[in-house]
Every structure is written in structure tokens, then in C-alpha cells.
N, C-alpha and C positions, 0 to 999 in steps of 0.2 A: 758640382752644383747643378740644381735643375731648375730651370722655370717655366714659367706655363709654355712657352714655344715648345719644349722640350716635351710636354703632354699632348699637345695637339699634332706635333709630328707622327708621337705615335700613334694615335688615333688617327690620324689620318692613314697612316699606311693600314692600318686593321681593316677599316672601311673598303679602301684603295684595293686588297686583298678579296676581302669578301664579295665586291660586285663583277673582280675581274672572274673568280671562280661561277659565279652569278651568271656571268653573260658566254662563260664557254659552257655550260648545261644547259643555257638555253640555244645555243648552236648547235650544240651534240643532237638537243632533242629536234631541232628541224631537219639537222642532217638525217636521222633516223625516219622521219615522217616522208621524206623524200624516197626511201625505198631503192638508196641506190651506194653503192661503196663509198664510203668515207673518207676516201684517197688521199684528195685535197689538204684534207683536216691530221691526216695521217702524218702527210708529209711536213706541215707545219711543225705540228707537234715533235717530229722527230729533228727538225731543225731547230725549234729552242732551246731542245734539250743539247743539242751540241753547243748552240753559244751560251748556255750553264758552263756547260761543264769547261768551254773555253776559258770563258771570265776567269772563273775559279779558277784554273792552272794561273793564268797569267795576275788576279791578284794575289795567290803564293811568291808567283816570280819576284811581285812587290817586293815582297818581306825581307829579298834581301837584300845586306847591306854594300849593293851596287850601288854608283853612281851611273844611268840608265842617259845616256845621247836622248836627246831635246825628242825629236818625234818622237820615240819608244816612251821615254817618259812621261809625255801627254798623255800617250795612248792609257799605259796605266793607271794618270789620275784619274782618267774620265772613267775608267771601268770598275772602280773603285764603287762608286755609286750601285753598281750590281752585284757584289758581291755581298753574300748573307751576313752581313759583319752587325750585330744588334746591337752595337755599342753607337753606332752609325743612328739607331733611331730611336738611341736614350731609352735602352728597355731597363736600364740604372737603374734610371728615375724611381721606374715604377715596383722595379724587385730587383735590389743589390745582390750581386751574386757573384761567386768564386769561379774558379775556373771551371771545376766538376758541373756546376748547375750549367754554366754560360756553354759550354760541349752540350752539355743535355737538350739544352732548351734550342739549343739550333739543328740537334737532332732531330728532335721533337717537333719541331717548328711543322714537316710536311705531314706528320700526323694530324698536327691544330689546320692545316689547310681540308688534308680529306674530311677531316669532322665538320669542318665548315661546309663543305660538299654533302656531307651528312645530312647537313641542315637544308640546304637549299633543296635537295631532293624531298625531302616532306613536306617542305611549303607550298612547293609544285604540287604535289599528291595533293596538299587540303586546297590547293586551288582550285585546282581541274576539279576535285571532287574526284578522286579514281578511286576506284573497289577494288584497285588490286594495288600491288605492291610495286610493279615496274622495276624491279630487282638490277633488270640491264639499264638502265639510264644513270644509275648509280655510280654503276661500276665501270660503263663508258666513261663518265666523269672523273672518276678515282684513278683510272687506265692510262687515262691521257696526262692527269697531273703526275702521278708516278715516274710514266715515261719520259716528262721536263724534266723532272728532277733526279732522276737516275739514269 
């Protein structure tokens, strides 16, 4: 059963999505105007990418059918909330889907982020007005999301 909560979640996370992509392109690009290594922003990046990919192990360990001692199993529920689970943000709703698609579409999921990245790279270009294409600001952006999520 779906109801409107169940639409505006997802739409909220889309948005939620798009300005968090939004405001690290526009960090990249001041990091870059700055003219000086990216280190900081390096290192960041390479530490979310580890608590991904932690979440992830540990909401597998969810899955199974342990009865998990009180802290450990808090710690679980709470991380549950981070793990890529779209059933979590009622993608149902909006397109019922099998298991093949539901694999897919969470595949898919960090391509629909880079394309979004896509996008906010050319609304920058028609901002600034730039005559060139800025090819590295793209792929700084694309680089960094990559490296969260692999």
C-alpha cells in the first residue's frame, strides 16, 4: 500500500540527493580555484567511502537469522537507515518491481547520481557563461562520487 507520505519521501530523498551532489561540485570547484592539493577533500572522501562500504557489511550481517546482544543490535538498527535498501524509500510506489529490476535499479542507482553530476556541471557552464567545456570539474565530481561508493 502506498500513500502520499510514501511519495514525498521519495521525492524528498531525490532532491536530498541532488543538492548534496550540488554542494560537493561546488567545493571541488573552489578547492580547485584555490590552486593548491585537494588533500583535505581527498581524505574525506576516502573515509566515506569506507563507512559505505562498512554500513553495507554490517547491514548483511543484519540479514541474518542471529539474535544479536542489545548494543550490537541497536547499533544495526540505526544503520539500517544507510544502507541502499529502496524498499526503505518506497521506490514500490512508484515502479513495482521484481527482484532482477530491484538488483538493477540499485546498481544503477550511482550511474543516476553521476548523471545528476552531469547535470549540475552544465548549469554551472550556462551560469558562469564559460566557452569552454571544463571537462576536469566534471570528472573531479564523478571521481569523488565513485570513490564513496566503490
Amino acid at each position: 500500500e502506498c500513500g502520499g507520505g510514501d511519495y514525498a519521501l521519495l521525492i524528498t530523498v531525490g532532491i536530498i540527493a541532488c543538492v548534496c551532489i550540488a554542494i560537493l561540485y561546488l567545493v571541488l570547484v573552489n578547492e580547485g580555484q584555490k590552486s593548491r592539493q585537494p588533500g583535505s577533500l581527498l581524505i574525506a572522501a576516502l573515509g566515506m567511502g569506507q563507512m559505505v562500504t562498512t554500513v553495507q557489511q554490517l547491514t548483511v550481517i543484519q540479514q541474518f537469522k542471529i539474535e544479536w546482544g542489545e548494543p550490537f543490535a541497536g547499533i544495526l538498527l540505526s544503520l539500517e537507515v544507510f544502507s541502499f535498501d529502496l524498499d526503505m524509500i518506497s521506490i514500490g510506489c512508484v515502479a513495482p518491481m521484481g527482484p532482477v529490476a530491484k538488483f538493477s535499479s540499485r546498481t544503477l542507482t550511482v550511474v543516476g547520481l553521476l548523471l545528476v553530476a552531469s547535470l549540475v556541471h552544465l548549469l554551472y557552464l550556462a551560469v558562469t557563461k564559460s566557452k569552454t567545456l571544463q571537462i576536469s570539474l566534471l570528472l573531479r565530481t564523478s571521481g569523488t562520487l565513485l570513490l564513496v561508493f566503490f
